[in-house]
C-alpha positions in Angstrom: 30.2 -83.1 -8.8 33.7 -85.1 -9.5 35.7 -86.5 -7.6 37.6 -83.9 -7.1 35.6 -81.0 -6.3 34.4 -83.6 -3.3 37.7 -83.5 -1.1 37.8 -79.3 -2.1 34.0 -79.0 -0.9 34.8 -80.5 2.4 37.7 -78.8 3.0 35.4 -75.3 2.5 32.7 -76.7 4.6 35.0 -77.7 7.3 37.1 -74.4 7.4 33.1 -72.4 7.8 32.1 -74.7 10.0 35.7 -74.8 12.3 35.3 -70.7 12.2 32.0 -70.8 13.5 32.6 -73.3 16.5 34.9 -70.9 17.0 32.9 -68.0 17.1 30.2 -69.6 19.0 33.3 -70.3 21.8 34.5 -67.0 22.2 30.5 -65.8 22.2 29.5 -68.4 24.9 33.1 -68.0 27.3 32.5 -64.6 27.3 28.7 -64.9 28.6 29.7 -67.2 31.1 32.1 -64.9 32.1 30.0 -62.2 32.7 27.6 -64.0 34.2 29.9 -65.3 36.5 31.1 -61.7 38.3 29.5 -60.3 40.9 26.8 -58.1 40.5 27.5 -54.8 41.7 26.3 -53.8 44.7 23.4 -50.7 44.4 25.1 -47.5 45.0 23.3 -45.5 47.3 23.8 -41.9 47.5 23.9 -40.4 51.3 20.7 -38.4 52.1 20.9 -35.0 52.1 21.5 -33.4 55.5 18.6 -32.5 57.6 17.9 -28.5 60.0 19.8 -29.1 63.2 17.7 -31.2 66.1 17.3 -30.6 69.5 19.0 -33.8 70.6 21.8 -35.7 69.0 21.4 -39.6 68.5 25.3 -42.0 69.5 26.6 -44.0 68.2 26.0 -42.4 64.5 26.6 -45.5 63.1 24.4 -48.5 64.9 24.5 -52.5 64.5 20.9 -53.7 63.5 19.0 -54.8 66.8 21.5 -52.5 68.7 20.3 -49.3 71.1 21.3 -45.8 70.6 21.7 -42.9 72.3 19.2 -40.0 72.6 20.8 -36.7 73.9 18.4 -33.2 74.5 20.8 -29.9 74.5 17.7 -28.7 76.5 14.5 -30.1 78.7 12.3 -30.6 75.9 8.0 -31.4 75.9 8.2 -34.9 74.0 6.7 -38.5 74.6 9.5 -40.9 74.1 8.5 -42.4 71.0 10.1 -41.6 67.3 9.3 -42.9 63.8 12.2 -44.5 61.8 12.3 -43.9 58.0 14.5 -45.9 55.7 16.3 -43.8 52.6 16.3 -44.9 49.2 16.9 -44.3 45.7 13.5 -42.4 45.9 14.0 -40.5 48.9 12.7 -40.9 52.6 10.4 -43.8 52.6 7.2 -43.7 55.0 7.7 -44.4 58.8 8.5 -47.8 58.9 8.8 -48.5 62.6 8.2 -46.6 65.8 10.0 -47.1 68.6 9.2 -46.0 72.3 12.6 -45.3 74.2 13.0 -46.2 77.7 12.0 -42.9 79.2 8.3 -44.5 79.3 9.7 -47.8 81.1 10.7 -50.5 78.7 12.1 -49.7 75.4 9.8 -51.5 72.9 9.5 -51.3 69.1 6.4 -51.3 67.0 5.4 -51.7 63.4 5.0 -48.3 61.7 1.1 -48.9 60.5 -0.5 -48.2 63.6 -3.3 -46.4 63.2 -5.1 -45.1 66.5 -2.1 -44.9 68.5 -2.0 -41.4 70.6 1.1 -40.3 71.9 0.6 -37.7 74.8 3.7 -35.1 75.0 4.8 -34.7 78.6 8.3 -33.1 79.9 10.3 -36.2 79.2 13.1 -36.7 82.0 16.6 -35.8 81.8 18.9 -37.2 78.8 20.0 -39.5 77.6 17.0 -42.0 76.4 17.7 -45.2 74.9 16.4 -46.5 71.9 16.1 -49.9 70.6 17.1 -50.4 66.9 14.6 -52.7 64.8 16.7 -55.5 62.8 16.7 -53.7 59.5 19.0 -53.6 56.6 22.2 -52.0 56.4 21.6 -48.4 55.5 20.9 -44.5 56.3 17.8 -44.4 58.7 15.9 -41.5 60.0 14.7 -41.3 63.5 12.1 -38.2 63.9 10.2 -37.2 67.2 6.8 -38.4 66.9 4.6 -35.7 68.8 7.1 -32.4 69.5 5.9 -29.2 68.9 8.3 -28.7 66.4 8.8 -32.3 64.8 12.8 -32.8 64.7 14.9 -35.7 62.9 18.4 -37.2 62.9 19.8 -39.3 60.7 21.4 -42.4 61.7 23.6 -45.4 59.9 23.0 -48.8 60.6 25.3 -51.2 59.5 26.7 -54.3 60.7 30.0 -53.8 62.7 
């Protein structure tokens, strides 16, 4: 190599080398950038709507820890408790608390994997019973009867305010 194929050499090596830092910029800027937004938050489709119930549950949306409303149309043979189920992406997920409503005394929730728990069905009193709402996460909740002759369920939101 002469001397003067030196200076030219450089100046090619330089230009490949400039284009590629540059390439390398826009690449990495734009990675960053991405990584820096927000992931989306899951999009959860609303359950499907459930038969009609014998009672009617208020507020239909609920804060987490909160208390709602149970309301009979009728007397009704039940026991005071009810099972929550959480929705998701895959559907209605297994009872996941229950909750006893203060038609037996003091409103009291329980984890849902109790396994020799009776419930007795009795002619509850006179509506309304209130139920206390387990500190869950924001989302559509189902609240079913736990021992009715014909098992009934609602579905509830509970979302912070």
């Amino acid at each position: 190599m002469n001397s003067r194929q030196l200076p030219a050499t450089l100046l090619v090596f330089g230009l490949v080398l400039a284009l590629f830092a540059s390439a390398c910029s826009t690449s990495t800027d734009s990675q960053l950038e991405a990584s820096d937004a927000p992931e989306p938050a899951p999009t959860l489709e609303a359950p499907p709507e459930l038969e009609s119930a014998p009672f009617e549950v208020t507020p239909e949306v609920a804060p987490p820890g909160g208390t709602v409303e149970i309301n009979y149309t009728e007397p009704t043979s039940r026991g005071g408790y009810y099972f929550l189920h959480q929705w998701t992406d895959s559907g209605w997920s297994e009872p996941t608390h229950l909750i006893e409503t203060d038609s037996n005394g003091s409103p009291r929730i329980f984890s849902a994997d109790v396994d020799d728990f009776e419930i007795e069905t009795y002619e509850a009193g006179p509506s309304p019973e209130n139920a206390p709402l387990p500190d869950v996460p924001d989302g559509f909740w189902m609240l079913c009867e736990t021992n009715s002759p014909d098992t009934a369920c609602v579905i509830i939101e509970i979302a912070e305010p």
